[in-house]
MISESE-874674 format. One record per residue (C-alpha): residue in three letters; y, x, z. Coordinates in steps of 0.25 Angstrom, whole numbers, plus 5000, padded with zeros to 4 digits. Last residue first. Example, Ala and Ser with C-alpha at 12.3 -4.5 7.8 and 13.67 -1.06 7.14 Angstrom:
BEGIN
{pt "SER", {4996, 5055, 5029}}
{pt "ALA", {4982, 5049, 5031}}
END
This chain:
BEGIN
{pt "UNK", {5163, 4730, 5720}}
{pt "UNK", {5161, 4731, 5734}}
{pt "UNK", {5172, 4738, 5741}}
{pt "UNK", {5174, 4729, 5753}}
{pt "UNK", {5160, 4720, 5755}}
{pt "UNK", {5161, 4708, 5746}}
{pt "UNK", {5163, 4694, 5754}}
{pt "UNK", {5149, 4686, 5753}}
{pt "UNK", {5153, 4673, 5745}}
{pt "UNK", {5153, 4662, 5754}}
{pt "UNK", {5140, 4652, 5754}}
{pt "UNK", {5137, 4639, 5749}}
{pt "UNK", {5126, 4633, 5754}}
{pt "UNK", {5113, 4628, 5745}}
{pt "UNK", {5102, 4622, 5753}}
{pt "UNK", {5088, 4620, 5747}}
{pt "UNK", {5077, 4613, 5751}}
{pt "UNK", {5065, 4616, 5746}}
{pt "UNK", {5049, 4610, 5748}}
{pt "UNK", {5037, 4614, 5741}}
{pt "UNK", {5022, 4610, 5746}}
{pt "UNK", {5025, 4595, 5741}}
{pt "UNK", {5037, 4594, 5732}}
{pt "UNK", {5051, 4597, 5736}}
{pt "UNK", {5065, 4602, 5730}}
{pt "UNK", {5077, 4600, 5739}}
{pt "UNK", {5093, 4600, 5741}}
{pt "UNK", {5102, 4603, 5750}}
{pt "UNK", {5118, 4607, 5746}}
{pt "UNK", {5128, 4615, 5752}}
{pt "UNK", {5143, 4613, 5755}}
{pt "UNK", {5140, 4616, 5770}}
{pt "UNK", {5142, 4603, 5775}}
{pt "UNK", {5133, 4598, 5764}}
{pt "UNK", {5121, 4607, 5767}}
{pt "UNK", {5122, 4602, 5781}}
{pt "UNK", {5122, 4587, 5775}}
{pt "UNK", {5109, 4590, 5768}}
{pt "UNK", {5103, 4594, 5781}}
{pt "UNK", {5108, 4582, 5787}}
{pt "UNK", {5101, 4574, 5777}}
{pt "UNK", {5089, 4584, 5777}}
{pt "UNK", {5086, 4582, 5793}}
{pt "UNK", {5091, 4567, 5795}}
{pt "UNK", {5078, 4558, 5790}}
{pt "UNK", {5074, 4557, 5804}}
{pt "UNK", {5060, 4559, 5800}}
{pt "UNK", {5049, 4553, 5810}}
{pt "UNK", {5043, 4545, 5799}}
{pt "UNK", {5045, 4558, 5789}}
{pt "UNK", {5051, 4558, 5775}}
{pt "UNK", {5065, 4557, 5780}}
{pt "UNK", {5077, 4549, 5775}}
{pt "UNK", {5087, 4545, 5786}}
{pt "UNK", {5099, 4552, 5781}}
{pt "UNK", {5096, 4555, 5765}}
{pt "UNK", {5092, 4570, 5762}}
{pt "UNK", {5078, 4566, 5758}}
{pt "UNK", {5084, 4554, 5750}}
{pt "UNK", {5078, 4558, 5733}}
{pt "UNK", {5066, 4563, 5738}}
{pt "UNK", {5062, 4555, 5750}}
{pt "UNK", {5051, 4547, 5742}}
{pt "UNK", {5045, 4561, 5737}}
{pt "UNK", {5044, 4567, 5749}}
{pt "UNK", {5049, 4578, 5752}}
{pt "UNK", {5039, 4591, 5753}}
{pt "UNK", {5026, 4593, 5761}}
{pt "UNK", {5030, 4604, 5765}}
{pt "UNK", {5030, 4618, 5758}}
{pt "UNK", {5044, 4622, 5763}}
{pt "UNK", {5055, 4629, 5756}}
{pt "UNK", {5072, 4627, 5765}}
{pt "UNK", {5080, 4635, 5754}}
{pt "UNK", {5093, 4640, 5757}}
{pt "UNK", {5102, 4642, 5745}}
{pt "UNK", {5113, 4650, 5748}}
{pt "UNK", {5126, 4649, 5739}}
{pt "UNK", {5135, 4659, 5732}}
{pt "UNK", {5146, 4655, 5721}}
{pt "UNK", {5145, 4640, 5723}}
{pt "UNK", {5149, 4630, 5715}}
{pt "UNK", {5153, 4616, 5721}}
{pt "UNK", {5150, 4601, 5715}}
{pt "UNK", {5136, 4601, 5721}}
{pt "UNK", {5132, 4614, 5726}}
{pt "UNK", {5134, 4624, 5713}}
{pt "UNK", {5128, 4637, 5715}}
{pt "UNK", {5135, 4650, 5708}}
{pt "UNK", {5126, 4660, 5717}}
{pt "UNK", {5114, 4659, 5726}}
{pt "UNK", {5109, 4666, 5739}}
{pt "UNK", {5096, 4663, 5745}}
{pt "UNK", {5090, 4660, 5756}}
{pt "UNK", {5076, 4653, 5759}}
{pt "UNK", {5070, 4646, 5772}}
{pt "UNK", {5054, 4647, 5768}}
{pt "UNK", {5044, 4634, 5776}}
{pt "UNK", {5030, 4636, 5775}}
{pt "UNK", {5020, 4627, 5781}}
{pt "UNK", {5027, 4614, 5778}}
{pt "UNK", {5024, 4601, 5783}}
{pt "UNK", {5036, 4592, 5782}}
{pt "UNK", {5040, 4594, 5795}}
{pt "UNK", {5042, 4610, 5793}}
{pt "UNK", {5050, 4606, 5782}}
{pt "UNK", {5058, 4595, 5787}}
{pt "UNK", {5061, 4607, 5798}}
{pt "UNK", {5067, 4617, 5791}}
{pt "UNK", {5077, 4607, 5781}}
{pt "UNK", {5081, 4601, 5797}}
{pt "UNK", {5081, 4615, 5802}}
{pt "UNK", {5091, 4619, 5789}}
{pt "UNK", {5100, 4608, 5791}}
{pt "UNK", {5101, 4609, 5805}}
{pt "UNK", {5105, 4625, 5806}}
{pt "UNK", {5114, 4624, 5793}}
{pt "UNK", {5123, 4615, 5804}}
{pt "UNK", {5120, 4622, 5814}}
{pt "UNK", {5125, 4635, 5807}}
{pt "UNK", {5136, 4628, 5801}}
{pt "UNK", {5143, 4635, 5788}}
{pt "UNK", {5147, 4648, 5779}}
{pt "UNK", {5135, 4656, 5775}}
{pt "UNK", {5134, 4671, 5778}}
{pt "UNK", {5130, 4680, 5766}}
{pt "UNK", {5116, 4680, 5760}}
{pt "UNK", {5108, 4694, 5758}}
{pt "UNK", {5098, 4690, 5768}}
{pt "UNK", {5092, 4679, 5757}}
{pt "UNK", {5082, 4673, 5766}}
{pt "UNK", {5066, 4669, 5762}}
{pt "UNK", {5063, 4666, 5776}}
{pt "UNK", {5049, 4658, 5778}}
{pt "UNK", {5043, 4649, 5790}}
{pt "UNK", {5029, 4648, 5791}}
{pt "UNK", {5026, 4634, 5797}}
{pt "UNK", {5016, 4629, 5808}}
{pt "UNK", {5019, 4640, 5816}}
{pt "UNK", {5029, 4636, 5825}}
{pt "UNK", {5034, 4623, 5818}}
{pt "UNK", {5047, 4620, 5825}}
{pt "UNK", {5050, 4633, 5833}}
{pt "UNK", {5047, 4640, 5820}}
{pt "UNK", {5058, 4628, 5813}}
{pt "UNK", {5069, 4633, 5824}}
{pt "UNK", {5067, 4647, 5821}}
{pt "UNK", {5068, 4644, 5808}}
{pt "UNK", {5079, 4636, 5808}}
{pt "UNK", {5087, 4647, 5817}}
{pt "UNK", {5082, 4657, 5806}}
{pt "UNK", {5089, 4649, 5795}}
{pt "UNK", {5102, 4650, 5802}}
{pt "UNK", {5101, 4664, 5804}}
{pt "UNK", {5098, 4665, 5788}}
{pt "UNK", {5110, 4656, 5785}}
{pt "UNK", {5119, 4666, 5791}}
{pt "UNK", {5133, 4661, 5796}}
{pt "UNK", {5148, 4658, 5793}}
{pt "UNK", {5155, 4648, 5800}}
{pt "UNK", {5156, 4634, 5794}}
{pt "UNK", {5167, 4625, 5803}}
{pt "UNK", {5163, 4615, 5813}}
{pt "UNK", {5159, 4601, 5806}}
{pt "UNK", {5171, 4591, 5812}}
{pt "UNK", {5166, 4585, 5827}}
{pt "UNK", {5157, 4573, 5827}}
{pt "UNK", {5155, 4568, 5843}}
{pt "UNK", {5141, 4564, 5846}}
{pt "UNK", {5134, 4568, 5833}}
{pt "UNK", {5142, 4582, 5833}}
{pt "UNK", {5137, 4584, 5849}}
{pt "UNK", {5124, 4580, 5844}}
{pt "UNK", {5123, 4590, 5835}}
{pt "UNK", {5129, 4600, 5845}}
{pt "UNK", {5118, 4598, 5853}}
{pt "UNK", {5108, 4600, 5844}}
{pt "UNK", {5113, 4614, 5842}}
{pt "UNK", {5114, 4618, 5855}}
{pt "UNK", {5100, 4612, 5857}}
{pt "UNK", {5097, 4621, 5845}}
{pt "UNK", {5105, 4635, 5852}}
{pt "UNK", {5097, 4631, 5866}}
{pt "UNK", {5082, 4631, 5858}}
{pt "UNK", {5085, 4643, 5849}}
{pt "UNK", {5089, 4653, 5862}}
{pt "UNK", {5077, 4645, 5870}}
{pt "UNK", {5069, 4651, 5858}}
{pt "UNK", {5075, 4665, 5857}}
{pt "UNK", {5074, 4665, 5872}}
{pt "UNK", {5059, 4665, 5872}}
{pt "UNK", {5058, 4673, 5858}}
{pt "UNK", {5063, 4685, 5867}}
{pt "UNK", {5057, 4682, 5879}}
{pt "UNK", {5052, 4696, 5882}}
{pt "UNK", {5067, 4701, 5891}}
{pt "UNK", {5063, 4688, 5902}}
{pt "UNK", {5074, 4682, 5910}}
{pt "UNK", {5080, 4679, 5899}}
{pt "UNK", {5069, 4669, 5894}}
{pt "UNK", {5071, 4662, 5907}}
{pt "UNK", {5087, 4661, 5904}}
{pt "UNK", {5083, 4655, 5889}}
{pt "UNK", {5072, 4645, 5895}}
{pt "UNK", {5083, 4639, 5904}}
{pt "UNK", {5095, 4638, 5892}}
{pt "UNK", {5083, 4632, 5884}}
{pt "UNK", {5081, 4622, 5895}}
{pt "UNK", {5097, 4619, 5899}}
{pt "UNK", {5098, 4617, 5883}}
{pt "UNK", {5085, 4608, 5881}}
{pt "UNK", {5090, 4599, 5894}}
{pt "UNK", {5105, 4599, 5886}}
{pt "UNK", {5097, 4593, 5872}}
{pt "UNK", {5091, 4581, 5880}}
{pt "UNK", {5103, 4577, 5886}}
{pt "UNK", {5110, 4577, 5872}}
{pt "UNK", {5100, 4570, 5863}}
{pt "UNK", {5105, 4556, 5870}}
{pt "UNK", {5119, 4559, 5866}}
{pt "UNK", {5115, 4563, 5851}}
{pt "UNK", {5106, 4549, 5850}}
{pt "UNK", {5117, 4540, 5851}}
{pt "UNK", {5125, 4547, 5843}}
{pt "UNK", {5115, 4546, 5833}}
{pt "UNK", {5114, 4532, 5834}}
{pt "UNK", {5129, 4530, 5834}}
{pt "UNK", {5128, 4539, 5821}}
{pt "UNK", {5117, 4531, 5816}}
{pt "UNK", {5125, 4518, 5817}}
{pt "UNK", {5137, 4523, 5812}}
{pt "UNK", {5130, 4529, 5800}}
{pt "UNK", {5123, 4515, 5798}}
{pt "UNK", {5136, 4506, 5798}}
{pt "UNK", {5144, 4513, 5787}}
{pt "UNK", {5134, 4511, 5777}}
{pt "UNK", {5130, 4497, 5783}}
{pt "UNK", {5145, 4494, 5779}}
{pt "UNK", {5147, 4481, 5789}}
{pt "UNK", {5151, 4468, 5789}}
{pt "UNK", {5138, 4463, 5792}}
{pt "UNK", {5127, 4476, 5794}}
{pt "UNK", {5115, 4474, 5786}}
{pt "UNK", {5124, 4469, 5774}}
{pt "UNK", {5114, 4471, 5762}}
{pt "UNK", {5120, 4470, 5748}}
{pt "UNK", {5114, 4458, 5738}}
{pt "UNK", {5114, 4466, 5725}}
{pt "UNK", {5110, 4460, 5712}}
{pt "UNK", {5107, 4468, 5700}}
{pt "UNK", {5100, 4461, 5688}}
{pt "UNK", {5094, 4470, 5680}}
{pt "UNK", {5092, 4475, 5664}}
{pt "UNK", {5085, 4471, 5654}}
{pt "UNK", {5089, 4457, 5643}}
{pt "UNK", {5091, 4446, 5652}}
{pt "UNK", {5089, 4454, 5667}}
{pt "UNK", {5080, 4457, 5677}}
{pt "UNK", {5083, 4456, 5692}}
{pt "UNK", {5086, 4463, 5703}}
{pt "UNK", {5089, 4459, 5717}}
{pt "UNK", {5096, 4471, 5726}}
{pt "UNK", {5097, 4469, 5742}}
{pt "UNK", {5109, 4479, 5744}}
{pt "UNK", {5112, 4491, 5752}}
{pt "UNK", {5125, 4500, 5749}}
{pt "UNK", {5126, 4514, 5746}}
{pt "UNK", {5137, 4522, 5752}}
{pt "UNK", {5139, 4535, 5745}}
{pt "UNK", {5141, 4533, 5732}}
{pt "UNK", {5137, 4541, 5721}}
{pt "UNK", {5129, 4531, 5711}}
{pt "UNK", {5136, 4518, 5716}}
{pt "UNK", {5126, 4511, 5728}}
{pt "UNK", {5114, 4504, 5731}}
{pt "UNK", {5106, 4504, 5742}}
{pt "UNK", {5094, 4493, 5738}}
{pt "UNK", {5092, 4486, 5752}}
{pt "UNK", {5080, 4476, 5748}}
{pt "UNK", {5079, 4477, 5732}}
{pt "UNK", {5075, 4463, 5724}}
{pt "UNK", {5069, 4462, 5712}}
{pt "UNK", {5066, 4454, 5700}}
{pt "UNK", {5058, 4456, 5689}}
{pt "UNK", {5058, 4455, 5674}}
{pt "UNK", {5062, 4468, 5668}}
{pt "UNK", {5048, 4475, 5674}}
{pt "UNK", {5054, 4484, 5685}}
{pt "UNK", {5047, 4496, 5688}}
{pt "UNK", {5059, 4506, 5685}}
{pt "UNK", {5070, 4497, 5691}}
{pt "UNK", {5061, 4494, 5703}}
{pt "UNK", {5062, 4510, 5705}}
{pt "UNK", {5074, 4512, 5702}}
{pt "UNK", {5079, 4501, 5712}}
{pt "UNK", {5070, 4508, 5725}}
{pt "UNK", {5073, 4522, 5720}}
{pt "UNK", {5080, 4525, 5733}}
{pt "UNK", {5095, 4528, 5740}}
{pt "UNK", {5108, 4522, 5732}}
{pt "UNK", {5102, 4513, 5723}}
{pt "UNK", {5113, 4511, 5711}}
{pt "UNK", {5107, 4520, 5702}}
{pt "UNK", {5096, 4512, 5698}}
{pt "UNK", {5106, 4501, 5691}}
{pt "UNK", {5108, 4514, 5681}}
{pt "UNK", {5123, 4512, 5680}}
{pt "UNK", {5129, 4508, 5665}}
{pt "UNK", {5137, 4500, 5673}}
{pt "UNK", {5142, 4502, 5688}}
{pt "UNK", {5154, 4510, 5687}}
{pt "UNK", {5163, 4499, 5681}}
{pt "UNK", {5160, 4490, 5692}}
{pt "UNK", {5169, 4500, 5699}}
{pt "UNK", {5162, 4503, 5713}}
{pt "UNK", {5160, 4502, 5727}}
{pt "UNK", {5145, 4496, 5726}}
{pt "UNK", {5147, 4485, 5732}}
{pt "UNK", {5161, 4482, 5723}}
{pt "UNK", {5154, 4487, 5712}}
{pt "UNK", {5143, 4476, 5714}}
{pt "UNK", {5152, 4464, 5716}}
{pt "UNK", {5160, 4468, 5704}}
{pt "UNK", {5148, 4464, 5695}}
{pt "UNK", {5138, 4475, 5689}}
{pt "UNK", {5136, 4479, 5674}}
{pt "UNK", {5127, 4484, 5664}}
{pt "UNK", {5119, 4494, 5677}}
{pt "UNK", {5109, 4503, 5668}}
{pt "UNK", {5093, 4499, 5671}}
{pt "UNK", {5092, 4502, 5655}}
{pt "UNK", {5091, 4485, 5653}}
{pt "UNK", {5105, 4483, 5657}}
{pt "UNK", {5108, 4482, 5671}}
{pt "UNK", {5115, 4472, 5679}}
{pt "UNK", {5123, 4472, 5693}}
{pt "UNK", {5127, 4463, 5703}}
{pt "UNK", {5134, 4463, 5717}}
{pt "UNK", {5134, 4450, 5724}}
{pt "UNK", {5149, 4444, 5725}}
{pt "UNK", {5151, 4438, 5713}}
{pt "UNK", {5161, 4436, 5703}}
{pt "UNK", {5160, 4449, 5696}}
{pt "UNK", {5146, 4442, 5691}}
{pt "UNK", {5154, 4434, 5680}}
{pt "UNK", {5162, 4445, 5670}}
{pt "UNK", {5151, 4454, 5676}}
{pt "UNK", {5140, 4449, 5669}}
{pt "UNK", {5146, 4453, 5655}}
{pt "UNK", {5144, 4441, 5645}}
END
């Protein structure tokens, strides 16, 4: 007799595997969580169904056939989707292979969507933290402003004013990201603008950071045309790449360009892209982070705010590009692929 004929009757979401680990069937309760066609489910590696971690895998794989277990706070959700859902997960061995799936969902917030409830949260307490940031941010200005009149009464100051030029343009910066946290306003269009200026603002920003303790390396392309996009925005993600780096104990950090052709970003062909390379000898990612490195709230250091490489990653996005990395220790890339417009030939080229 098919389970499902008398398990569609309950409420608490249930699923059962055959002896390969694959989903034989599931009762309505558990679609309806998971927001989908009951149909969808069988022949489903059960692994699969955890959204973030190996912690099901990994108990799958030691599992003897004859124990039972229970899972605290299992995300679980369709291959896919977006919005994983939190459960308490038993399982349990069954007549002739396979599992018993049971899942007890976690209601840490009564009546309400804990996936809806957490961004609010965080945007209010980002909000929060935005206005404080502002007082702070004006007494910078009105000293680098001071510092910058001072330099100009001298004609040897050069580097003098270059830096009080670089500290008002950041708190200028910083302070429209707060303005954008504060009171969200549409993305302002893409303009067109050169990378490699982009690049030597984040280096002049990282040579302030480290001083000496790192050597910085171009590696540029001058042959590439203009890019079309947000120079703040380009600005941040590369400084957050820049500086992970940096923290992650590297001595040598290379910025690289290059030009490529007929590249596919996702479901999109490209004629010309750059590839911008980010190369450091660091310690590397670690190898628990490795698959949720560009998860929010996911950093491999205690005092890590976990935000850099998502936001990053979310840049890369906005410009229709891609982030991705390779890492072991002593070898660390992440690379950035942005489409770029077609240089326009010059008037009687062939």
């Amino acid at each position: 007799m098919d389970p499902a004929a008398s398990f569609d009757a309950l409420t608490t979401p249930l699923a059962w595997t055959a002896a390969d680990g694959r989903l034989a069937g599931a009762n309505a309760a558990l679609a309806r969580w998971l927001g989908v066609g009951s149909r969808r489910l069988p022949g489903l590696p059960l692994a699969a169904l955890e959204a973030d971690g190996e912690r099901l895998a990994q108990w799958l794989a030691q599992a003897s056939g004859d124990e039972a277990v229970r899972l605290r706070r299992l995300p679980l959700a369709f291959p896919g989707s977006e919005v994983a859902r939190f459960a308490d997960v038993a399982l349990s061995p069954r007549d002739g292979g396979g599992w018993w799936l049971e899942a007890h969902p976690v209601d840490e917030f009564p009546g309400e969507d804990p996936a809806l409830v957490l961004p609010g949260a965080l945007s209010a307490a980002l909000k929060g933290l935005a206005h404080e940031l502002r007082n702070p941010l004006a007494g910078l200005k009105g000293a680098a402003q001071l510092l910058a009149r001072r330099a100009e009464a001298r004609l040897d100051n050069d580097e003098e004013r270059e830096l009080t030029a670089l500290i008002s343009s950041e708190v200028d910066r910083l302070a429209a990201l707060l303005d954008r946290l504060l009171s969200p306003l549409p993305p302002r269009p893409h303009a067109p603008l050169n990378i490699h200026a982009v690049l030597e603002r984040v280096l002049r920003l990282a040579e302030n950071d480290a001083g000496w303790a790192v050597r910085l390396v171009r590696d540029y392309d001058p042959s590439l045309p203009e890019l079309v996009g947000d120079d703040d925005r380009l600005t941040q993600a590369l400084w957050n790449l820049v500086r992970n780096a940096i923290e992650a104990g590297a001595a040598n950090v290379t910025l690289r360009t290059r030009a490529e052709h007929g590249v596919r970003i996702g479901d999109a062909a490209h004629a010309l892209v750059l590839r911008l390379e980010i190369v450091d000898d660091g310690r590397g990612v670690p190898e628990a982070l490795a698959e949720r490195v560009f998860l929010p709230l996911v950093s491999g250091r205690a005092e890590g705010s976990g935000l850099g490489l998502a936001l990053a990653q979310q840049v890369a996005r906005e410009h229709r590009g891609s982030l991705a990395y390779r890492s072991r220790p002593g070898h660390t890339v992440f690379t950035l692929l942005l489409p770029m417009p077609l240089p326009i030939p010059e008037e009687g080229a062939n």
